[in-house]
C-alpha positions as CSV (number, residue, x, y, z in Angstrom):
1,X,-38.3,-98.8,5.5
2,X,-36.4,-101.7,4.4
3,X,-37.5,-105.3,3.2
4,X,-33.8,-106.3,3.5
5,X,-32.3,-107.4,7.0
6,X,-29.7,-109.2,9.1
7,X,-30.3,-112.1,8.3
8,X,-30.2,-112.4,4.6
9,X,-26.9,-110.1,4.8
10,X,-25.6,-112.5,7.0
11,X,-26.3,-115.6,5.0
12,X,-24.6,-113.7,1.5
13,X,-21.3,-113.5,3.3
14,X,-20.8,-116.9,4.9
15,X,-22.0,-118.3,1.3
16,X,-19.2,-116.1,-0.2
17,X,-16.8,-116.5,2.3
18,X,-16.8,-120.3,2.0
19,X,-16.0,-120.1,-2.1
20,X,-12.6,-117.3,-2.1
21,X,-11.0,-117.0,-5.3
22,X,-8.2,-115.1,-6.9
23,X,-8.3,-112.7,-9.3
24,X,-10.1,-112.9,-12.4
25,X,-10.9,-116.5,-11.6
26,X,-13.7,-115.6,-9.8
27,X,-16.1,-118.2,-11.6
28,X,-18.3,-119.8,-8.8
29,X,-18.3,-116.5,-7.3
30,X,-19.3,-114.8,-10.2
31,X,-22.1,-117.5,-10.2
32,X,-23.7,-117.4,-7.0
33,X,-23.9,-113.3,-7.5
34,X,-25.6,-113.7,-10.7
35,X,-28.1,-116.1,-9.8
36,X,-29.3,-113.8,-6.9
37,X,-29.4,-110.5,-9.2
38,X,-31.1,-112.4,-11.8
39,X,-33.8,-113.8,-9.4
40,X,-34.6,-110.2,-8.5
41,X,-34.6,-108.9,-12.4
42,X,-37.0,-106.9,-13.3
43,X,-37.9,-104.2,-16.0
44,X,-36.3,-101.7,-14.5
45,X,-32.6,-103.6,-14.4
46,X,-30.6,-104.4,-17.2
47,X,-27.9,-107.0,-15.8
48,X,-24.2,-106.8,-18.0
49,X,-21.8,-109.5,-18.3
50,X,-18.7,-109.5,-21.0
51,X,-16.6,-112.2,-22.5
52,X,-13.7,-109.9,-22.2
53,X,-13.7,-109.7,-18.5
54,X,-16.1,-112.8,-18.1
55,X,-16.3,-112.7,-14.2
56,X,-17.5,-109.0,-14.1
57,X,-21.0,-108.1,-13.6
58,X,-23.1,-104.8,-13.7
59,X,-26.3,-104.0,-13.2
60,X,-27.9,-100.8,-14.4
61,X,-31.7,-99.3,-12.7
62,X,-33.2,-97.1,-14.9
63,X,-34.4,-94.2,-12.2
64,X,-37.8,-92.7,-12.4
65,X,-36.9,-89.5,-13.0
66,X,-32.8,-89.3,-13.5
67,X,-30.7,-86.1,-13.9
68,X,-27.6,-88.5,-12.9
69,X,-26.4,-91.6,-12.7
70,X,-24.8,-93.3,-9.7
71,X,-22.3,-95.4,-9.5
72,X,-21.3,-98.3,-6.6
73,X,-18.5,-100.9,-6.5
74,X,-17.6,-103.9,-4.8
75,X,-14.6,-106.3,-5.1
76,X,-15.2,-109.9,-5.7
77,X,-11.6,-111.4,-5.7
78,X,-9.9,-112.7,-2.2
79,X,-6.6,-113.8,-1.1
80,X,-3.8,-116.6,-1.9
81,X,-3.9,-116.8,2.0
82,X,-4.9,-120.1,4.3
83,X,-7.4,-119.4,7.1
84,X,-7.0,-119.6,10.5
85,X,-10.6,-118.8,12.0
86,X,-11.7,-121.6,13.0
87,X,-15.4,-120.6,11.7
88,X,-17.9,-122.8,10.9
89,X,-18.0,-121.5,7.1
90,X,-14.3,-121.3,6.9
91,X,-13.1,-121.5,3.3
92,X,-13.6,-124.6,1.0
93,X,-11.2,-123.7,-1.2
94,X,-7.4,-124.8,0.0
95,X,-5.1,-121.8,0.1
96,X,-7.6,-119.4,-0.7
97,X,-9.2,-116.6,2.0
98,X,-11.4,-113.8,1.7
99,X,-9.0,-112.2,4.1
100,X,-9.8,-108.6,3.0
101,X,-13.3,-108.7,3.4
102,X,-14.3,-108.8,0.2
103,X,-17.2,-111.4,0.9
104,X,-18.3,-108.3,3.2
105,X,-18.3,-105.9,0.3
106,X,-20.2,-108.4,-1.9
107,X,-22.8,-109.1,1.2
108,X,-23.3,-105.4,1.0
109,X,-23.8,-104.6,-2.8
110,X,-26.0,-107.6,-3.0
111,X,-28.6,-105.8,-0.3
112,X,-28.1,-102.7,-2.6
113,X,-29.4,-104.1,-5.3
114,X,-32.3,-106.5,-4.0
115,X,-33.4,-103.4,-2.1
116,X,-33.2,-101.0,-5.1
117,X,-34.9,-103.7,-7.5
118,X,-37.7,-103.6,-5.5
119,X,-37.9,-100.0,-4.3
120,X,-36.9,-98.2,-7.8
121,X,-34.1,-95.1,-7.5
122,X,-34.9,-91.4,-8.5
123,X,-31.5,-91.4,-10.6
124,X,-29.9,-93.8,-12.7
125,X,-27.7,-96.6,-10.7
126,X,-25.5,-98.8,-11.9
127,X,-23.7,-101.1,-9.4
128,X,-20.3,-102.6,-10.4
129,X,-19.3,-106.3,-8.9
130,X,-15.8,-106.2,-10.4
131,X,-13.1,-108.8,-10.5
132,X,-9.2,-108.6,-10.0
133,X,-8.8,-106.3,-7.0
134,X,-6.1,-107.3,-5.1
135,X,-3.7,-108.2,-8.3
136,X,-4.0,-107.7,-11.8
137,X,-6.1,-104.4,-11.9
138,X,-9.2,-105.6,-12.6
139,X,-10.6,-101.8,-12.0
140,X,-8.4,-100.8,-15.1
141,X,-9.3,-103.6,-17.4
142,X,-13.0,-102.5,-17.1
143,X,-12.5,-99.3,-17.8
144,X,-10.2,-99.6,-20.7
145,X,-12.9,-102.1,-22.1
146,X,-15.5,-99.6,-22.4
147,X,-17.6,-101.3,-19.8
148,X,-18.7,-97.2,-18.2
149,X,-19.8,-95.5,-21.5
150,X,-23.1,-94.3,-22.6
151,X,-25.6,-95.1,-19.7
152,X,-23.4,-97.1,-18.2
153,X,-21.1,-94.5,-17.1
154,X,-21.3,-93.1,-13.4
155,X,-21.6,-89.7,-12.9
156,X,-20.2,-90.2,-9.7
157,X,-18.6,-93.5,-8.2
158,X,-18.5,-94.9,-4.3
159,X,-17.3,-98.0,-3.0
160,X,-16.6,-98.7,0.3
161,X,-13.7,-101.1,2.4
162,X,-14.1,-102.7,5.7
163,X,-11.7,-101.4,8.7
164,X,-10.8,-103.8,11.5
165,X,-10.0,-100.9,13.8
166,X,-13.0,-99.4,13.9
167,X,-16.2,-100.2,15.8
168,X,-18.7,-102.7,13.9
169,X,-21.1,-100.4,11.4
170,X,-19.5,-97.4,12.0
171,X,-18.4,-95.5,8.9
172,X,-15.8,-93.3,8.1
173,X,-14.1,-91.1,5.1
174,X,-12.5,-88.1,4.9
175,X,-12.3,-85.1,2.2
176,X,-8.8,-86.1,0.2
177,X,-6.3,-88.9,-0.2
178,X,-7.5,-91.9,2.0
179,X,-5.1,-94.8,0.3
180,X,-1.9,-94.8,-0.9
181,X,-1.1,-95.3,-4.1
182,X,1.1,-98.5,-4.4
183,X,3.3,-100.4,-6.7
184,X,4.6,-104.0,-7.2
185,X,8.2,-104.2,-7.0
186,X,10.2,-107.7,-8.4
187,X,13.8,-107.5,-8.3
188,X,15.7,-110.4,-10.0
189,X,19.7,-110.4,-8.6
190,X,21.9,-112.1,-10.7
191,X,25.0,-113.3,-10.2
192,X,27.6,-116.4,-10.1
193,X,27.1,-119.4,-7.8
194,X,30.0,-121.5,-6.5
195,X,31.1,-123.3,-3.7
196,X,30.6,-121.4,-0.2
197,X,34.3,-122.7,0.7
198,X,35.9,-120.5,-1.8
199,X,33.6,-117.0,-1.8
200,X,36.4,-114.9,-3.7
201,X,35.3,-117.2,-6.7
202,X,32.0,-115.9,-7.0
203,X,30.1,-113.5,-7.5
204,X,27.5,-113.5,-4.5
205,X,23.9,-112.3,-5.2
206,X,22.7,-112.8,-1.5
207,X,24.9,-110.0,-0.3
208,X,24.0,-108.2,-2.7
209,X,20.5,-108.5,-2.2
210,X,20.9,-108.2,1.2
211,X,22.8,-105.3,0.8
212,X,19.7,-103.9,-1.6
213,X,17.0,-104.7,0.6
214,X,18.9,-102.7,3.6
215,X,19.4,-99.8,1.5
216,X,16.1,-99.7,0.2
217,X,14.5,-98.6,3.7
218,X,16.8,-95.5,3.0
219,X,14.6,-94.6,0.3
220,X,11.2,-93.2,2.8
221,X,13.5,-92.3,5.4
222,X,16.4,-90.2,2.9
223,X,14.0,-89.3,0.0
224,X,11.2,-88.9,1.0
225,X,9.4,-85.8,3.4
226,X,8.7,-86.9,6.4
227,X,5.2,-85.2,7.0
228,X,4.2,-87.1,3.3
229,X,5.5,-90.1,3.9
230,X,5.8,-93.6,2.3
231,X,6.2,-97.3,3.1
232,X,9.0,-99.8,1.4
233,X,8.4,-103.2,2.1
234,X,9.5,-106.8,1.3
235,X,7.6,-109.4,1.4
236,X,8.8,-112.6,-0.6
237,X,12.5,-113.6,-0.6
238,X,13.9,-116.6,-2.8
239,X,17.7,-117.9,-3.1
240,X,19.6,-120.7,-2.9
241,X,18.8,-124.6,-1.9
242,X,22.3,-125.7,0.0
243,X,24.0,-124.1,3.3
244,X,27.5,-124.7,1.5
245,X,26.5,-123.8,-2.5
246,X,26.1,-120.3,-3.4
247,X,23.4,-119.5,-5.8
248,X,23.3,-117.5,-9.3
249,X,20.7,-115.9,-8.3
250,X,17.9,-114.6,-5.6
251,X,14.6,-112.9,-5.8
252,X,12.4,-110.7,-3.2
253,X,9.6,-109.1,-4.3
254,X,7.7,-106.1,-2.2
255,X,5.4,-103.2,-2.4
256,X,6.1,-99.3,-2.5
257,X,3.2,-97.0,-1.1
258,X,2.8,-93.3,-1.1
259,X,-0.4,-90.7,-0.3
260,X,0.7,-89.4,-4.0
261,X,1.6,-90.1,-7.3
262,X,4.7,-87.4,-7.4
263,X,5.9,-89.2,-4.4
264,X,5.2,-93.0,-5.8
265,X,7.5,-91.6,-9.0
266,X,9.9,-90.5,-7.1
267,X,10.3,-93.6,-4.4
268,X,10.6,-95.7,-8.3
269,X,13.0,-93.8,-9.1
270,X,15.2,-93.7,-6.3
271,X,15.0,-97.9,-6.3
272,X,16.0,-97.9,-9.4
273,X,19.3,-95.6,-8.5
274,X,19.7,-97.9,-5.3
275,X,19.7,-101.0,-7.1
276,X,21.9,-99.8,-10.2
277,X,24.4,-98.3,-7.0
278,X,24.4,-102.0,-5.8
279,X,24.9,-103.6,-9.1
280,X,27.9,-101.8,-9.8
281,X,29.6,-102.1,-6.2
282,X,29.1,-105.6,-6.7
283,X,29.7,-106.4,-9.9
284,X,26.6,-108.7,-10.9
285,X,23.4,-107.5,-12.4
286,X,20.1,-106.3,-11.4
287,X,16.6,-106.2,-13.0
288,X,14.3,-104.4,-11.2
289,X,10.4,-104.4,-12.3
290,X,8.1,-102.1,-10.3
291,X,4.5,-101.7,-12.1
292,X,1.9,-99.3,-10.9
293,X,-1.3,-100.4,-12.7
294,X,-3.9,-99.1,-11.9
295,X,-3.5,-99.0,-7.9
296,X,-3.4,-94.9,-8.1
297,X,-3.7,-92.8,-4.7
298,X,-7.3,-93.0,-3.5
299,X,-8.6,-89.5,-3.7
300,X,-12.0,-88.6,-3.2
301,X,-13.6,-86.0,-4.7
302,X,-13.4,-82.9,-2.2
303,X,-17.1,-81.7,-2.8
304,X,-18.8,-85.3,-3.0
305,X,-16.7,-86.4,0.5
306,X,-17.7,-83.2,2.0
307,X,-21.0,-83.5,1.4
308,X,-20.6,-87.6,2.3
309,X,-19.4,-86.4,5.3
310,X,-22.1,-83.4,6.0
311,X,-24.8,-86.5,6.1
312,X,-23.0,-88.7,7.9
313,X,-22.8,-86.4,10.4
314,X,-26.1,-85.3,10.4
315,X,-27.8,-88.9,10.8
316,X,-27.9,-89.6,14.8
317,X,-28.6,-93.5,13.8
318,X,-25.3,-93.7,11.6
319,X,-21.9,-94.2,13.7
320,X,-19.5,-92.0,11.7
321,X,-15.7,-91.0,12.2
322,X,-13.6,-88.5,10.1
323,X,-10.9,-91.2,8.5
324,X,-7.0,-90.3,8.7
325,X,-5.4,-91.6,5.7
326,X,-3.7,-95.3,5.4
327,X,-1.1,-96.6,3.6
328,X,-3.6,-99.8,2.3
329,X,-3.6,-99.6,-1.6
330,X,-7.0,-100.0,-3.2
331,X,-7.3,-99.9,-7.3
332,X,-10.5,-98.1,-6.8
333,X,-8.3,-95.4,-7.0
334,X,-8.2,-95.6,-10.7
335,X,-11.7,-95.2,-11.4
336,X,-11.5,-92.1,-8.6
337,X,-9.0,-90.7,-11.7
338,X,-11.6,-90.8,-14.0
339,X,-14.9,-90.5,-12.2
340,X,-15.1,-88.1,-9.0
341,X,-16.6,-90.4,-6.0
342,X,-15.7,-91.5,-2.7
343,X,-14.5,-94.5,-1.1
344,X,-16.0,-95.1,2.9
345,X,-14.6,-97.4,6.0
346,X,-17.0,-99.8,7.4
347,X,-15.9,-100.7,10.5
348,X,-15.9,-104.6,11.5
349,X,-14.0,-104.9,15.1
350,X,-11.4,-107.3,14.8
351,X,-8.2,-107.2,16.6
352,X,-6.4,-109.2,13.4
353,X,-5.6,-107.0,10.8
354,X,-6.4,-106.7,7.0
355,X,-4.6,-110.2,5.2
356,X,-4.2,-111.7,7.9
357,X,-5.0,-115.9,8.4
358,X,-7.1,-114.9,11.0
359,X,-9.0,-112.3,10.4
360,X,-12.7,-112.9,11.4
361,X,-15.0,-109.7,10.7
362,X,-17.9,-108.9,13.3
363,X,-20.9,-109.8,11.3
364,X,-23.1,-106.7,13.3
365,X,-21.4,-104.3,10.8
366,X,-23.5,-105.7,7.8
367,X,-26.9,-104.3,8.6
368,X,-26.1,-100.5,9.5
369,X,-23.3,-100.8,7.1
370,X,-26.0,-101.6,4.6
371,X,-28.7,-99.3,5.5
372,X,-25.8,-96.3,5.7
373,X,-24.9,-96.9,1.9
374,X,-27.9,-97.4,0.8
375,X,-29.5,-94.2,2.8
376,X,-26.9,-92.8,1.4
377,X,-27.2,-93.5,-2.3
378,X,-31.2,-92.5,-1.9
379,X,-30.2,-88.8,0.3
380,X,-27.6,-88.0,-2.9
381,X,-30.5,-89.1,-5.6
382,X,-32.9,-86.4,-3.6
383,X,-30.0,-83.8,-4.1
């Protein structure tokens, strides 16, 4: 039994959804979570917070008779996105969404930890609210501040994502790579502006990043193996201010996205022979920045999905489906590198897709979505 339900799920997310921030400003987000976890201290939680990474937050249950300790994340940052819903707890903050469902992932890991403060765990848990999720690797920056050492270290990590395709509550994983690996790429193009009239003058860096940004699809479908795949895409394009006035320079920014970190090295460095190839044929220069971070390949541990999977399957009041992988990039894949864990689909039925304006999750996936994890977490502690 549960003393947790709908309706207190419910009311964590629209409160969260209405206050989006970006990464590593999540400070009135990072206040709302710690005023619930601190109403619901008791002594068998210790609640962390550090100046280094001051919107980041764990909490630690001491288990009542541990041979592990557990680990569960949530993200906590959103979107530079405006929404589109329409809701009645649409976002206060101008320009800012939780288009990725992050106020859904926060909603859950709340429950988690109002349910385990008042039923106490076998094992040791520690739930992680961390920052910095969708840019500036906020998954790294913990780690390489010591924040899981000693008892605050996971023997085994999960986290979970919500999937607009699937049904609402129904979950879903698989044993191996479920995100791609991804990386940032910024290309500067430099070259010499002039007047449009007389083109021979100049030295034109929108052909040549045009030119660029056409050759770089060659890169998945030349260099890469087709069963493995990979996804180059741009996204942001800057240049020029006049019809009739060629610029110096333009910009475009995009991401890169394989299922592995061979194939990720090997898509940089094909970009990088593309762009240096398109420099030279066009006499200008090109600075190309692509940076990994921490947003590694999601791969969960073979034995720990398998067994996720095995109860999952074995529960006729949990929805599950065996996930194929996706090409969405998650830095949850860098504490997979160091901790073995798994990261789960929650299904939330919407025909908009992840980032988009839109996107308006079902709110019946919070309860069994809650109830699943935290079954879950208690079926793992008994094993």
């Amino acid at each position: 039994m549960t003393d947790i339900n709908f309706s207190e799920l419910q009311q964590y997310r629209r409160d969260l959804h209405l206050i989006p921030e970006l990464a590593l400003a999540e400070y009135q987000t990072h206040a709302y979570l710690l005023e619930k976890i601190q109403s619901w201290q008791n002594d068998t939680m210790h609640i962390r917070t550090v100046t280094e990474l001051p919107t980041a937050i764990l909490v630690h249950f001491q288990g009542t008779d541990p041979k592990r300790t557990i680990g569960y994340r949530t993200d906590i940052d959103a979107l530079p996105i405006t929404e589109q819903t329409g809701l009645s707890f649409e976002s206060t903050h101008p320009g800012v969404m939780h288009a990725c469902g992050h106020d859904v992932h926060m909603s859950l890991a709340l429950g988690l930890v109002h349910y385990f403060s008042q039923h106490q765990p076998k094992d040791n848990l520690v739930v992680f609210f961390q920052p910095a999720e969708e840019a500036k690797s906020g998954g790294k920056l913990a780690y390489d501040l010591g924040l899981f050492t000693g008892e605050w270290r996971p023997d085994e990590f999960y986290g979970i994502h919500d999937q607009p395709d699937l049904p609402a509550g129904t979950l879903s994983t698989l044993d191996g790579t479920l995100f791609a690996g991804t990386a940032e790429l910024k290309v500067a193009v430099h070259g010499q502006g002039g007047h449009a009239a007389y083109p021979h003058l100049v030295k034109d860096p929108i052909v040549a990043a045009s030119e660029l940004i056409v050759q770089l699809q060659t890169v998945v479908s030349r260099s890469v193996d087709p069963i493995k795949g990979g996804v180059v895409s741009i996204g942001v394009i800057n240049g020029g201010q006049a019809n009739n006035v060629i610029p110096d320079d333009v910009y475009f920014e995009g991401t890169v996205r394989s299922m592995t970190r061979v194939g990720l090295d090997l898509m940089m460095k094909r970009i990088r022979q593309i762009a240096a190839g398109v420099a030279l044929a066009n006499d200008i220069t090109i600075d190309v920045s692509l940076e990994s971070g921490s947003y590694l390949p999601v791969e969960n541990n073979s034995e720990l999905a398998q067994q996720v999977i095995d109860f999952m399957q074995s529960r006729d009041d949990i929805a599950f489906e065996v996930a194929k992988p996706a090409m969405t990039g998650e830095d949850f894949g860098y504490l997979l590198q160091q901790i073995p864990g798994v990261m789960l689909w929650v299904g939330v039925n919407d025909t908009h897709s992840l980032h988009s304006p839109k996107l308006t999750i079902d709110e019946a996936a919070l309860f069994p979505g809650f109830i699943a994890l935290k079954d879950l977490i208690e079926w793992r502690m008994a094993h």
